[in-house]
C-alpha positions in Angstrom: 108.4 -13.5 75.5 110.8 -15.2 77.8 112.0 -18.6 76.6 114.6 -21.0 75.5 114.1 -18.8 72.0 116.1 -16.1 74.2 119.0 -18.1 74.7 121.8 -17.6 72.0 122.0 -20.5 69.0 125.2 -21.9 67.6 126.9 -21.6 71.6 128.6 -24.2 73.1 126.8 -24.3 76.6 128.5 -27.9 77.9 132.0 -25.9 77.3 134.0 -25.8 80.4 134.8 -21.9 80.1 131.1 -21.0 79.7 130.1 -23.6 83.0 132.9 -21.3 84.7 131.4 -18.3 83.8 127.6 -19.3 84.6 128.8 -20.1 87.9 130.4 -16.0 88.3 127.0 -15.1 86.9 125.1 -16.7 89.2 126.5 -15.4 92.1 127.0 -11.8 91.1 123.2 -11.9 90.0 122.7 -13.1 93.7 124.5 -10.0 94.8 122.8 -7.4 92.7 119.6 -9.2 93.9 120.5 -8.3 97.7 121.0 -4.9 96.4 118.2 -4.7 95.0 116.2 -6.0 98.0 117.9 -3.4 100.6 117.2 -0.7 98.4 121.1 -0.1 97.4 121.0 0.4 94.3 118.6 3.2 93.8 119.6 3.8 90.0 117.0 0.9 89.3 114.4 2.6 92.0 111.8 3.6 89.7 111.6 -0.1 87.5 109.6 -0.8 91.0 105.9 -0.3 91.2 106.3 1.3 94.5 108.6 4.5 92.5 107.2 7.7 93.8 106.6 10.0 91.0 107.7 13.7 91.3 104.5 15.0 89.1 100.7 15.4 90.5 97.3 14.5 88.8 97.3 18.5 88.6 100.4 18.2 86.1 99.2 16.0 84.4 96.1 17.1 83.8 97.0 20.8 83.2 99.1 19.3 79.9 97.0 16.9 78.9 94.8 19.3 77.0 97.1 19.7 74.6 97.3 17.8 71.5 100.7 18.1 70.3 103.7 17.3 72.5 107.3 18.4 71.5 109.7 16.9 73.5 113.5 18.2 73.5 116.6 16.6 74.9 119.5 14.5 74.4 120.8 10.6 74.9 119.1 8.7 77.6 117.0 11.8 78.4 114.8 11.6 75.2 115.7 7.9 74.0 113.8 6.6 76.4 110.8 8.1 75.5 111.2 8.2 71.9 111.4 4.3 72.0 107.8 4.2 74.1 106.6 6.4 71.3 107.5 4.4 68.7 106.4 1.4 70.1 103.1 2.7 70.8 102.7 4.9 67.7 99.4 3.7 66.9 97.7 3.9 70.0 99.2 7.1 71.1 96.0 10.1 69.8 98.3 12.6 69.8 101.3 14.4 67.5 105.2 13.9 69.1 107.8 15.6 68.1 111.6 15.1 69.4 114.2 17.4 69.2 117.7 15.6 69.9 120.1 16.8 68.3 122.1 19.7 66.4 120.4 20.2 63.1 119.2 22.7 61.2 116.4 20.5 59.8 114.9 19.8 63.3 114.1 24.1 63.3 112.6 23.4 59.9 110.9 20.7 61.2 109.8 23.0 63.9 108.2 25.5 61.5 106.0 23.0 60.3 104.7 21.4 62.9 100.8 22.5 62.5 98.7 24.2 65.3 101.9 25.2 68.0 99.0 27.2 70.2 98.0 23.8 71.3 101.4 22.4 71.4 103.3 21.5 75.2 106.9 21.5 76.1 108.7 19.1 77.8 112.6 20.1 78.3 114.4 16.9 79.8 118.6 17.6 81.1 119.5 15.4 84.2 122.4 17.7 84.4 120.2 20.7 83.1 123.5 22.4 81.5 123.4 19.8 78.5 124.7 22.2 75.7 122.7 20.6 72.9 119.2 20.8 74.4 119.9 24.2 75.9 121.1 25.3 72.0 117.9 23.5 70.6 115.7 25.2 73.4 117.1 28.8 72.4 116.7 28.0 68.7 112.6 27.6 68.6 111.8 29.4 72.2 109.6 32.0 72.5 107.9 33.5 75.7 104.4 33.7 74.1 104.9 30.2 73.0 106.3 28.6 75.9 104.3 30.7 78.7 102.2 28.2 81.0 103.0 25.1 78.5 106.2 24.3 79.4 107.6 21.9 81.6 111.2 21.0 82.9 112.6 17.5 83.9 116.0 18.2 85.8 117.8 17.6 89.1 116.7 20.4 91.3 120.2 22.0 91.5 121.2 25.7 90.6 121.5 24.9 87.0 120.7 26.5 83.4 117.5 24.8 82.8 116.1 25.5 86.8 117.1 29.0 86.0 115.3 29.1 82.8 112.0 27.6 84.1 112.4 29.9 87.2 112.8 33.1 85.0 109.4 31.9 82.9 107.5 31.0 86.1 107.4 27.1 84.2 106.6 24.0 85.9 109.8 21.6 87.0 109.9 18.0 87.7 113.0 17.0 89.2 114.7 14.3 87.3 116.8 12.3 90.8 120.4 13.0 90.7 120.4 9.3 91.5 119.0 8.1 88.5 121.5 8.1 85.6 120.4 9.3 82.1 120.3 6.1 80.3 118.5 4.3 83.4 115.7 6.6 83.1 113.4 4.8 80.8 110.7 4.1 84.0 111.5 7.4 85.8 110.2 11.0 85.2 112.1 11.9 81.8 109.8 9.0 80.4 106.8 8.4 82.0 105.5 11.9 82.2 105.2 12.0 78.4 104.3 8.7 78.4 101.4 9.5 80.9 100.5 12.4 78.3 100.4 9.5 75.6 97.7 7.8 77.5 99.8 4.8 78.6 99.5 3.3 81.6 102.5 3.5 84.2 102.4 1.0 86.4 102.3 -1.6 83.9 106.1 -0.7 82.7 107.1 -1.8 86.3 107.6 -5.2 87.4 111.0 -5.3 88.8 110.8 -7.0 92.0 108.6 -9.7 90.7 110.9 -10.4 87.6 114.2 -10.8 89.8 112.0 -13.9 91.3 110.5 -15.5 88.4 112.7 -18.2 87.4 112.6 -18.7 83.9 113.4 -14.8 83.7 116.7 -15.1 85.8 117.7 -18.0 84.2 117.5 -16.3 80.5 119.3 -13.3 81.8 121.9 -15.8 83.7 122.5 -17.5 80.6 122.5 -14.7 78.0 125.0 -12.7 80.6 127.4 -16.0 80.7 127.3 -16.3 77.0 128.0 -12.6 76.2 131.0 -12.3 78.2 132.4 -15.6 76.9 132.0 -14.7 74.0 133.5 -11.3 74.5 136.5 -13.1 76.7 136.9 -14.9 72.9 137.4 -11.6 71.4 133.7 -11.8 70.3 132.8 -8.2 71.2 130.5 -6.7 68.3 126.8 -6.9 69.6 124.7 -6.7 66.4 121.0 -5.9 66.4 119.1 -6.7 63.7 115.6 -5.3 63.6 113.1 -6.2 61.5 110.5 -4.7 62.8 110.1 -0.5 62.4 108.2 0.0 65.8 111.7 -1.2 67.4 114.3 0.9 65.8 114.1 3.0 68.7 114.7 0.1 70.7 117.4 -0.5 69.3 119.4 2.7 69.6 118.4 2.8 73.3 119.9 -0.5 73.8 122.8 0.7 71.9 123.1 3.6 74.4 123.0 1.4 77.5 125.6 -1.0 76.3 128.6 1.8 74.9 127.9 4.0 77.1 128.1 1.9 80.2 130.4 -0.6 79.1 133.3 1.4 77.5 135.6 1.5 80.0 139.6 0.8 80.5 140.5 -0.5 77.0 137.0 -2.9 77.6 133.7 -3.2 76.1 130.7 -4.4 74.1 130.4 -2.5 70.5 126.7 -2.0 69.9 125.7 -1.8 66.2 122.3 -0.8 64.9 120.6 -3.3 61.3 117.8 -3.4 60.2 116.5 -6.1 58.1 115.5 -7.0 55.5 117.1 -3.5 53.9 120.5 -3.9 55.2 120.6 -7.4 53.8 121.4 -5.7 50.6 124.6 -3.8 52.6 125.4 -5.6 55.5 124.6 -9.3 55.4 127.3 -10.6 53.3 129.6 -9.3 56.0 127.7 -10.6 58.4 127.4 -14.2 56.9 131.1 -14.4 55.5 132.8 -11.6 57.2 135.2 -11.8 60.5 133.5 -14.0 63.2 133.5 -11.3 65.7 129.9 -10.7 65.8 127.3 -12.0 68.0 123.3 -10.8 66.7 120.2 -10.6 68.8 117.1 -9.9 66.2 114.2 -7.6 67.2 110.8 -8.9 66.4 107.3 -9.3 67.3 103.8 -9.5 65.7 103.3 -6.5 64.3 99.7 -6.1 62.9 100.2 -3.2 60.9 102.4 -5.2 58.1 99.1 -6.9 56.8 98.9 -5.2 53.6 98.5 -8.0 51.5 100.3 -7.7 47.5 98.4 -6.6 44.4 98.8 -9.7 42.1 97.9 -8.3 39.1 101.2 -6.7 38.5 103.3 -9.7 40.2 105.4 -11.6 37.1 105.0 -15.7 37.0 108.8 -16.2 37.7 108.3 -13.8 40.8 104.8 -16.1 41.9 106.1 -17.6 45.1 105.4 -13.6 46.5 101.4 -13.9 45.2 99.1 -14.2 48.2 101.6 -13.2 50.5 101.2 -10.2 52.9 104.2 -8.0 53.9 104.4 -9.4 57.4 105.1 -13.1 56.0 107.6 -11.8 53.3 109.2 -9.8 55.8 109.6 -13.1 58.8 110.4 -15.0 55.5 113.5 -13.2 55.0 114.6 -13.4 59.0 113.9 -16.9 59.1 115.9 -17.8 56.4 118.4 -15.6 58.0 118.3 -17.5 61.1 118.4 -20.9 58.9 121.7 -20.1 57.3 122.9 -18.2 61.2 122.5 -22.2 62.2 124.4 -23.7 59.5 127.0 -21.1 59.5 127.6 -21.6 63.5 126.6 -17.8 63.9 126.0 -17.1 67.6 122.6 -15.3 67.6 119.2 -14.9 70.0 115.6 -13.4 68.9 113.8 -11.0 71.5 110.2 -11.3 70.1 107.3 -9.5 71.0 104.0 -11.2 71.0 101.6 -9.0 73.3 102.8 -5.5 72.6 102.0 -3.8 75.8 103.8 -1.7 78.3 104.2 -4.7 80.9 106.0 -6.7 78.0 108.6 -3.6 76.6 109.0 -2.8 80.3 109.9 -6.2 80.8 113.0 -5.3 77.5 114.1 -2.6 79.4 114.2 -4.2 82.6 116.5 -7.0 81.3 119.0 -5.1 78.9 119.2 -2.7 82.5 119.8 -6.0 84.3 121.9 -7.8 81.6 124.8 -4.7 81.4 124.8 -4.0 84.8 125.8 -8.1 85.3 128.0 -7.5 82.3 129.4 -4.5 84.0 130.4 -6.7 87.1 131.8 -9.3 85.7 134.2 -6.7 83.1 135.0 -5.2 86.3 133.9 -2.0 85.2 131.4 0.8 86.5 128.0 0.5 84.3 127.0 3.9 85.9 129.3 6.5 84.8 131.0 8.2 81.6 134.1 9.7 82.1 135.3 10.1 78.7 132.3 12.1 77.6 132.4 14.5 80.5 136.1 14.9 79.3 134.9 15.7 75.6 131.6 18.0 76.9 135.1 20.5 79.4 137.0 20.7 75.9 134.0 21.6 73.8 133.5 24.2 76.5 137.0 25.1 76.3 136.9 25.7 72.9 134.0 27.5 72.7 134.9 29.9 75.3 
């Protein structure tokens, strides 16, 4: 998972600006790692095995009866989650639904989602005042429905949704104030579902022993010292290029953790979302001959379920090179020729690959992405941790809708 495959291609790691900033790197890691170690930067508390949970075996098992679970929220409350679920898709037994944002399909959707007596609620607002799960909430709630089957994830504040859950006698699992939205992947708003999914917790959790393996810190050293080089070089578009489904989710997370955290005084990473090999017929010539202001990391792994193998009946001669072939192999075909011409073309890019697909190896992802902007963040001189150009948009919309 971790190896010299992770490092970007087509960088110039002997260059004297890059040997500066490894050096920066190093010793801000070496500063978060203190941190870390005296328990001051409790954001990142619950990527440790020793995170305390604020929901009981009696939670748990009181909701895991049922077999549908609709979860609704918004940003890092639900994307969290939502990229677990997709990850896990086919191990998880049971139906998920997500409601995250304003749309008129997601009621629809709602309508049709079969057997609701045996359906759960989860509600997730760190905040619990966020206007669109509150709007989504009042759009499909009903007190038969949602009577003894709901459950709220929020900071336990005098707020709309402790209010709500207080009115309908529902259960609440605080959601820290100290964990931030889009750090919450390992904390409440994710692993309570995730428990529901059958997953197993502790497994997502190996912070403390990561920040000590070497060949770990040394790909996140390395990867943080070429990102902001190459950002320093006006290289600032952070492209992700997925070709496998199961990581889409992924994907957008990431893409959550980077703008949001990053996009601060006139500075910044831009996070764009690809997926291969369909947006090779939009995107790639861009890409390949475009503006060199684009660095890529690919999304990959071994993904059994693209095994279905071609019908060669209906396959033409000048078209033969595809007989045989299974969609997996068509499908790393296409990235590795993307990669070949990446090379020759002096693209900057890196592959995160999946080989075991298990929680211990995506909550190793999530811990280094975490890791990786919050480095990033030091070294930009900015704060990873708040967003104070979106509270500014959520007081006008209120303003307005007064």
């Amino acid at each position: 998972m971790i190896s010299k495959n992770n490092f970007f291609y087509n960088y110039n790691f002997n260059s004297k600006k890059f040997n500066n900033n490894l050096r920066k790197t190093k010793k801000v890691f070496s500063s978060i790692k203190l941190e870390l170690k005296s328990f001051n930067m409790p954001i990142l508390s619950s990527y440790d095995k020793n995170y305390v949970f604020d929901f009981s075996k009696n939670t748990i098992k009181k909701f895991n009866k049922y077999n549908n679970i609709i979860i609704i929220g918004m940003g890092g409350s639900i994307l969290g989650i939502k990229c677990i679920h997709s990850f896990f898709r086919k191990k998880i037994k049971k139906e998920v639904f997500f409601f995250d944002n304003l749309d008129s399909n997601l009621y629809l959707k709602f309508k049709k989602i079969k057997n609701l007596k045996n359906s759960c609620f989860i509600i997730v607002s760190k905040s619990g005042n966020t206007l669109e799960t509150l709007v989504n909430l009042s759009m499909i709630f009903s007190k038969s429905l949602f009577k003894n089957k709901s459950v709220f994830i929020t900071e336990l504040k005098n707020n709309s949704l402790v209010k709500i859950a207080k009115k309908y006698n529902a259960e609440i699992i605080e959601h820290k104030e100290f964990i931030g939205g889009r750090y919450s992947a390992l904390s409440e708003s994710a692993m309570f579902p995730a428990k529901l999914m059958g997953l197993q917790l502790h497994k997502f959790k190996n912070l403390n022993k990561l920040i000590n393996n070497r060949k770990f810190v040394t790909c996140l050293i390395r990867n943080v010292a070429s990102i902001y080089t190459l950002n320093t070089k006006g290289i600032n578009n952070s492209v992700m290029l997925n070709y496998d489904s199961r990581l889409n989710d992924l994907s957008f997370w990431y893409q959550q953790l980077v703008g949001e955290s990053l996009g601060k005084k006139g500075k910044g990473i831009n996070p764009i979302v690809a997926f291969g090999p369909k947006d090779h017929h939009s995107l790639l010539q861009l890409y390949l001959d475009g503006p060199k202001n684009k660095f890529f990391t690919f999304f990959n792994s071994v993904n059994k379920e693209n095994t279905h193998k071609l019908k060669n009946e209906i396959i033409p001669n000048s078209m033969k090179f595809i007989k045989g072939k299974n969609l997996k192999s068509i499908i790393d075909a296409q990235l590795n020729s993307v990669k070949s011409i990446f090379i020759e073309k002096k693209i900057p890019f890196r592959e995160v690959f999946f080989k075991k697909n298990n929680e211990e190896e995506l909550g190793l992802v999530f811990t280094f992405f975490v890791l990786e902007t919050i480095l990033l963040a030091r070294l930009m001189n900015v704060d990873p941790f708040n967003q104070p150009s979106v509270d500014q948009v959520k007081i006008e919309t209120k303003k307005i809708l007064s």
